[in-house]
C-alpha positions in Angstrom: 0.0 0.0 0.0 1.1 3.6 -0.8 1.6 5.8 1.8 0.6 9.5 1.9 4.1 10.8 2.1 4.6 8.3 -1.0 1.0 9.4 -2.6 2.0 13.2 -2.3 5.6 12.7 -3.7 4.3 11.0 -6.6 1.8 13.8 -7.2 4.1 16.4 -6.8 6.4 14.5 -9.5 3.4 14.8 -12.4 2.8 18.2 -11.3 6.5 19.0 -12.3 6.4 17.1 -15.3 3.0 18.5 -16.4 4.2 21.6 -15.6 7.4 21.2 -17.8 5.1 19.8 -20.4 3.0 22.9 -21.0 6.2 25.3 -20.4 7.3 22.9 -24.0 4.0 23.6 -25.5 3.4 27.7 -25.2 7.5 28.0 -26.0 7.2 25.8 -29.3 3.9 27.4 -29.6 5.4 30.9 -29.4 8.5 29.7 -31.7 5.9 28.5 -34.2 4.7 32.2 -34.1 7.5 33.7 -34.6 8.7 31.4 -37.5 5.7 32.1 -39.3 5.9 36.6 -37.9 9.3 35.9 -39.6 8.2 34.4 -42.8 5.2 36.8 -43.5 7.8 39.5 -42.9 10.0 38.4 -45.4 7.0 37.7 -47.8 5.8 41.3 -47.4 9.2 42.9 -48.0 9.5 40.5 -51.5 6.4 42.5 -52.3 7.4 45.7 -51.8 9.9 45.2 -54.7 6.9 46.0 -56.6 7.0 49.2 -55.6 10.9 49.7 -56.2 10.6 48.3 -59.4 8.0 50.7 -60.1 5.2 47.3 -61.1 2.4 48.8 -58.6 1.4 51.2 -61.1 -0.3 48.3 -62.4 -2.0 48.0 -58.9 -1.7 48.8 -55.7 -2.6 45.6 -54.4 0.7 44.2 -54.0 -1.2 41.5 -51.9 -2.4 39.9 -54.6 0.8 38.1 -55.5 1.5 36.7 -52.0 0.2 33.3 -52.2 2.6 32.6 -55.1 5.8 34.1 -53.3 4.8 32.2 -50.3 5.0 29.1 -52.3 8.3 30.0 -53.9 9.9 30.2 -50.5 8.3 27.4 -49.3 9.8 25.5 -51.9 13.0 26.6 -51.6 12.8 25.6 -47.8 12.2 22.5 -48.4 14.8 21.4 -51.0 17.2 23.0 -48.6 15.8 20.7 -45.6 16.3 17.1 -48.3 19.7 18.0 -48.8 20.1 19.5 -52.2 23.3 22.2 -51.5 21.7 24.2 -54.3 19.3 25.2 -52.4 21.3 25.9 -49.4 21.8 29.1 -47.7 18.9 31.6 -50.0 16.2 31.7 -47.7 17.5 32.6 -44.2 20.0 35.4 -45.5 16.4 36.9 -46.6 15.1 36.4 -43.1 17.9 38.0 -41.7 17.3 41.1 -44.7 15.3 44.3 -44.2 15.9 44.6 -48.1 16.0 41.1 -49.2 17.4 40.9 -52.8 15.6 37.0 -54.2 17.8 37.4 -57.0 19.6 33.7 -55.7 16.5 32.5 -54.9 14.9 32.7 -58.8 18.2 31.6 -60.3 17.3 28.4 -57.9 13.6 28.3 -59.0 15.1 28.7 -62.9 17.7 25.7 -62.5 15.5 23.4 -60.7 12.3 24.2 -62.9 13.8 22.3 -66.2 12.5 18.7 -66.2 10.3 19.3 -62.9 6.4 17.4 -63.3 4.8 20.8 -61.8 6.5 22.9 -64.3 3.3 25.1 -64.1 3.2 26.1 -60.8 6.6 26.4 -60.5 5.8 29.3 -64.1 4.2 30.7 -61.9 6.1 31.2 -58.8 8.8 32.6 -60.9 6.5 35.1 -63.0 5.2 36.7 -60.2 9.5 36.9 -58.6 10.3 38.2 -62.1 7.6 40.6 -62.3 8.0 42.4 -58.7 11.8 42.3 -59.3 11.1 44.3 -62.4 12.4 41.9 -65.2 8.9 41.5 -67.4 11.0 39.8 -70.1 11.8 36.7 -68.1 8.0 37.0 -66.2 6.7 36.5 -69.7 9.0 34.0 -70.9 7.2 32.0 -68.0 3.5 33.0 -68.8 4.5 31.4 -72.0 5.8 28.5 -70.8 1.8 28.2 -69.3 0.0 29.3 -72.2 1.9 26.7 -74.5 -0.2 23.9 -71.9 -3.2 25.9 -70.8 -4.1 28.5 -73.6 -6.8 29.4 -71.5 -5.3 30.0 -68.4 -6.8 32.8 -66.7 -4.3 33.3 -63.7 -1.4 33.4 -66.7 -3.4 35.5 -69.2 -4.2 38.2 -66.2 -0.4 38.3 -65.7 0.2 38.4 -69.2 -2.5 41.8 -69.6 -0.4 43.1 -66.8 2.8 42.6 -68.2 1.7 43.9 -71.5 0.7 47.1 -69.7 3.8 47.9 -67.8 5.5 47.3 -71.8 3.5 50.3 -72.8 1.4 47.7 -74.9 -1.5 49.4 -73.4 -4.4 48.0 -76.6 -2.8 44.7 -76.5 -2.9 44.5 -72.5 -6.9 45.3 -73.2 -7.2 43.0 -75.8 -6.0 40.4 -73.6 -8.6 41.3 -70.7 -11.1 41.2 -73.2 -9.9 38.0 -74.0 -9.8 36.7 -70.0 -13.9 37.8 -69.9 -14.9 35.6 -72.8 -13.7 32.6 -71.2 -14.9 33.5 -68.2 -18.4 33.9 -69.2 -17.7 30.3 -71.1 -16.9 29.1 -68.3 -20.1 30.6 -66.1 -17.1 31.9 -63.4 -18.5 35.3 -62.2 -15.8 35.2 -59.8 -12.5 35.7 -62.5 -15.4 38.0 -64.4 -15.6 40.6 -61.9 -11.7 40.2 -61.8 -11.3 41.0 -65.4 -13.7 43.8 -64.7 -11.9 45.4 -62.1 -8.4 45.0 -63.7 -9.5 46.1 -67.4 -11.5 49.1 -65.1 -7.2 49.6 -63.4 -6.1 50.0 -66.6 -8.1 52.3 -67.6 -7.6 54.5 -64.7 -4.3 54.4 -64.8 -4.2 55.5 -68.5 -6.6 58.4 -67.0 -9.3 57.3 -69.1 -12.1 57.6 -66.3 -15.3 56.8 -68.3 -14.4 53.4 -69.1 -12.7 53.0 -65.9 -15.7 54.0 -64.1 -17.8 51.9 -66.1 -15.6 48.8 -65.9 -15.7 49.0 -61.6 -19.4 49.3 -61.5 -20.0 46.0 -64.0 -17.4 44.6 -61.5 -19.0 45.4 -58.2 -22.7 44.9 -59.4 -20.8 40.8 -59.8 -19.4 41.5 -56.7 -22.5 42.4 -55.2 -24.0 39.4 -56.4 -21.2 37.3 -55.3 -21.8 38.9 -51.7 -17.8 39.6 -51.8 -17.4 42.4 -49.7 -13.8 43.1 -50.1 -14.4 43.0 -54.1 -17.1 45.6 -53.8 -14.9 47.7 -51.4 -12.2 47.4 -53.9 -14.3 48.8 -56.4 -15.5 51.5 -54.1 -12.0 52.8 -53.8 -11.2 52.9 -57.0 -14.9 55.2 -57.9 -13.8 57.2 -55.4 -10.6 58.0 -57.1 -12.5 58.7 -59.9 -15.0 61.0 -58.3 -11.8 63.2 -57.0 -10.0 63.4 -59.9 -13.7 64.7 -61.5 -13.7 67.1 -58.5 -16.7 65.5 -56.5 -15.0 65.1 -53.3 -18.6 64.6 -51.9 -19.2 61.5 -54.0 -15.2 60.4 -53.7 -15.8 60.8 -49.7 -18.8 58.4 -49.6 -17.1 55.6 -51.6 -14.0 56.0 -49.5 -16.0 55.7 -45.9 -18.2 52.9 -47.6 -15.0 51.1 -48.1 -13.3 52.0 -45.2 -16.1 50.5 -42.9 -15.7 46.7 -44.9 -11.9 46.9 -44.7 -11.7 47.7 -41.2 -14.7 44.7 -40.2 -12.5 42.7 -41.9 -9.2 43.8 -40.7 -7.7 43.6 -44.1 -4.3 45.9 -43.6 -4.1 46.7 -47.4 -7.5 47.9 -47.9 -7.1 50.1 -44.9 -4.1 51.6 -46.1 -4.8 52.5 -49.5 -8.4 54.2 -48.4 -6.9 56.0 -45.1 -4.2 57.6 -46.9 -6.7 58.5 -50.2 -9.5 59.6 -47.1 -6.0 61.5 -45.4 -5.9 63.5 -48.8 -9.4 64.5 -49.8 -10.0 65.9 -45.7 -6.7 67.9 -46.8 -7.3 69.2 -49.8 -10.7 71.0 -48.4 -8.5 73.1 -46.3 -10.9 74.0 -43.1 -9.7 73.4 -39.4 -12.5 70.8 -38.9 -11.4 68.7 -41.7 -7.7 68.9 -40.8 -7.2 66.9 -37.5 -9.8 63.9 -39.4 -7.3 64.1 -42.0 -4.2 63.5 -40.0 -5.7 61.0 -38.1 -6.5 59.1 -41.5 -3.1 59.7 -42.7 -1.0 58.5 -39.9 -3.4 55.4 -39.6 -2.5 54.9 -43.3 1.3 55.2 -42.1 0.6 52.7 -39.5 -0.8 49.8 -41.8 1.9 50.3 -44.5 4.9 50.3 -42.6 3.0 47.3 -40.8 2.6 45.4 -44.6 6.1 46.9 -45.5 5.5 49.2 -48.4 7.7 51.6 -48.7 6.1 53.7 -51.3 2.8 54.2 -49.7 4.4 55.0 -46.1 6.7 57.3 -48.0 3.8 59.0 -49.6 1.7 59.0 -46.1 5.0 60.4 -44.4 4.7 63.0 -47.3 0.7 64.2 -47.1 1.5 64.2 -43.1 3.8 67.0 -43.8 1.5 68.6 -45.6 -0.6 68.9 -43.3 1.8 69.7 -40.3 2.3 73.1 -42.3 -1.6 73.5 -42.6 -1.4 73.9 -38.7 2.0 76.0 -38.9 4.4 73.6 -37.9 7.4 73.6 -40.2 9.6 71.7 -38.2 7.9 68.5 -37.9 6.7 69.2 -41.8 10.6 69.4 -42.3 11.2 66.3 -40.4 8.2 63.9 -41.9 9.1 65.5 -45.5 12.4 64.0 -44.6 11.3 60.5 -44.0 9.3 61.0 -46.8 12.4 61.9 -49.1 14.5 59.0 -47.6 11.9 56.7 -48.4 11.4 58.0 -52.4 14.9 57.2 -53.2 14.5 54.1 -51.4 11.8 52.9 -53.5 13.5 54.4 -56.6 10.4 57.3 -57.2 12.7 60.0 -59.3 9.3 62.3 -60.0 7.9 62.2 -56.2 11.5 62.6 -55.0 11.7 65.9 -56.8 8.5 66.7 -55.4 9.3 66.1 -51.9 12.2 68.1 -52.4 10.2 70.6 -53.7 8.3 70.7 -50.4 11.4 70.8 -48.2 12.7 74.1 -50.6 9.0 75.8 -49.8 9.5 75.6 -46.0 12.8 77.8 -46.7 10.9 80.5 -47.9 8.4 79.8 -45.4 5.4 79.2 -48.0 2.8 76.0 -47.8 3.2 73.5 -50.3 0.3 72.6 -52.6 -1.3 69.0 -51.8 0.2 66.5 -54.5 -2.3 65.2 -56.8 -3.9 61.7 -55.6 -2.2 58.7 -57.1 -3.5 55.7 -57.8 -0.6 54.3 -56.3 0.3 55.4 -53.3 
C-alpha cells in the first residue's frame, strides 16, 4: 500500500512534469509564431519590390501576389531541408534582410524548374518573382511557358495583360482582358469576371481614361454584389472614389472611400485600410478648413501605420509626405521638415525619381516659409 508521504511525492512529481510539459507547449507554440511573424515578414518585403521596381502602377494591391511568393519560399525551404546544397543558404539570409534581394533564390527556381512534373506552378512562382523584381521579359517567358499547356489559363493571361501594360502595350494588355472575360463567361465563373472587370477598369484608370474606368468598376462590383464579396465591392469602391476626386466631386469620392473603409476595417484587411486612409487623409486635406484637418491626419497616420506594418515603402513614403502637408496647414514647419524628410529617404528608397523631386520641392518651400500645394492623388500610393 502507498503511503501518503509516497501518494504526495508521486503527485508532486506529475505536477513538475505537467508543468514542464505545458512550459514545452506555449514555448514551441510561441516559436511557431514567430517562424511564421518571420516568414510573413519576409513575404511582405519580396512584395514591396513592386514598388521599387515601379510594377504597382499596375495596382496597388501588392497582396495579390502573395500566395505565389509564399510558395516559392516554401519550396526553396524544403529542397534545402532534403539535402540539395543548391538550395542551401537563399532563404534565411532573406530572413535575416530588411531589403531582401531573391535574386539567388529565382536563379534556384530557374535551374530546378527544367525537367520538374509541376513545371506550371513552379511558371508561376517565378512570373510573379520576375515581375516584382522588375524583369517583365523573363516573367513573360514564364506566362509562355503556361499558355503553351493551358491556352486558357486565366491566372497566366491576367499576368500576361499586366505585363503587356507595364510594356507600354496598353491596346494589346486590353485585348487580352477582353480576352480573359470571354472565357470566363464560357466558363459561367462570375468570380474571374468581376476580376477582369476590375483589372481592365485599373487600366483604364491608370491610362486616365475615367469613363471606361468608371464603367468597368461598377460592372465589377454589381458581380461583386451578387457574389456577396465584400472586399471586391470595397475594392471597387475605392477605386470610384478615385474617380470622383480626380472629376472634382470630393462629396461622391468621400462616400465611396468611408463605404470602403467601414468593410476593410470589419475585416481587418491591412491593405485595404491603407490604401483608403491615406486616399481619405488627402481628400479631408485638400478642403483646407480646421474641422477637416485633425480627421485628416488622423486618416493619414493610420495609413502610415498599416503600410509600414505590410512593408511598403512607397505608400508610407507617400503617407510620411501628405503628413507634412498637413503639419504646415497647422503652422508647424519643423515637424513638416522632419516627416518630408522620412518621406524623401523613403522615395529614393523605393526608386520614385518624380515624387523625389516633389518632396524636395516641399522641403525648398518651407525655406521660404510658403505651404506647399497638396500633391495630386495617385493611384498608387
Amino acid at each position: 500500500m502507498i503511503n501518503f508521504a509516497t501518494y504526495c511525492a508521486l503527485a508532486i512529481v506529475l505536477i513538475l512534469i505537467g508543468y514542464s510539459w505545458l512550459r514545452a507547449q506555449f514555448a514551441r507554440r510561441r516559436r511557431l509564431a514567430e517562424q511564421a511573424e518571420r516568414f510573413d515578414t519576409t513575404v511582405n518585403r519580396i512584395l514591396s519590390l513592386g514598388e521599387q521596381n515601379q510594377q504597382a502602377g499596375m495596382s496597388e494591391k501588392l497582396g495579390q501576389y502573395k500566395q505565389q511568393v509564399e510558395r516559392a519560399l516554401r519550396r526553396v525551404e524544403a529542397a534545402e531541408a532534403s539535402g540539395i546544397s543548391e538550395a542551401s543558404g537563399i532563404v534565411e539570409p532573406m530572413h535575416n534582410s530588411s531589403t531582401p534581394n531573391p535574386d539567388r533564390l529565382t536563379q534556384y527556381l530557374f535551374l530546378a524548374r527544367s525537367g520538374a512534373p509541376d513545371l506550371i506552378a513552379r511558371s508561376r512562382e517565378l512570373a510573379t518573382l520576375t515581375f516584382l523584381q522588375g524583369d517583365t521579359k523573363s516573367a513573360m517567358e514564364c506566362v509562355e511557358a503556361i499558355l503553351q499547356r493551358l491556352p486558357n489559363d486565366l491566372d497566366a493571361l491576367t499576368r500576361m495583360a499586366q505585363i503587356q501594360y507595364l510594356q507600354g502595350q496598353y491596346e494589346a494588355a486590353k485585348l487580352t482582358y477582353r480576352q480573359i472575360l470571354k472565357i470566363a463567361a464560357q466558363n459561367k465563373d462570375e468570380n474571374e469576371q468581376a476580376l477582369a472587370y476590375e483589372n481592365l477598369g485599373s487600366l483604364h484608370l491608370n491610362l486616365q481614361e475615367f469613363a471606361d474606368a468608371h464603367k468597368r468598376y461598377l460592372q465589377a462590383m454589381e458581380i461583386y454584389v451578387h457574389l456577396k464579396s465584400d472586399e471586391g465591392k470595397a475594392d471597387c469602391e475605392v477605386a470610384l472614389g478615385l474617380i470622383e476626386q480626380f472629376g472634382k466631386n470630393p462629396e461622391g469620392a468621400e462616400k465611396y472611400y468611408r463605404q470602403a473603409l467601414a468593410v476593410y476595417d470589419r475585416l481587418k484587411r491591412d491593405e485595404g485600410q491603407a490604401i483608403t486612409n491615406g486616399c481619405l487623409g488627402l481628400l479631408l486635406y485638400n478642403k483646407k478648413s480646421i474641422q477637416h484637418i485633425d480627421e485628416s491626419e488622423e486618416h493619414l497616420r493610420r495609413a502610415l501605420s498599416k503600410y509600414e506594418k505590410i512593408g511598403r515603402l512607397g505608400g508610407a513614403a507617400t503617407a510620411y509626405g501628405n503628413l507634412g502637408l498637413v503639419r504646415m496647414l497647422k503652422k508647424d514647419p519643423t515637424t513638416a521638415r522632419e516627416l518630408f524628410g522620412k518621406s524623401l529617404a523613403l522615395y529614393r528608397k523605393c526608386n520614385r525619381p518624380k515624387m523625389v523631386l516633389k518632396v524636395q520641392g516641399w522641403l525648398d518651400e518651407i525655406q521660404r516659409q510658403k505651404p506647399p500645394e497638396a500633391a495630386k492623388q495617385m493611384v498608387v500610393q
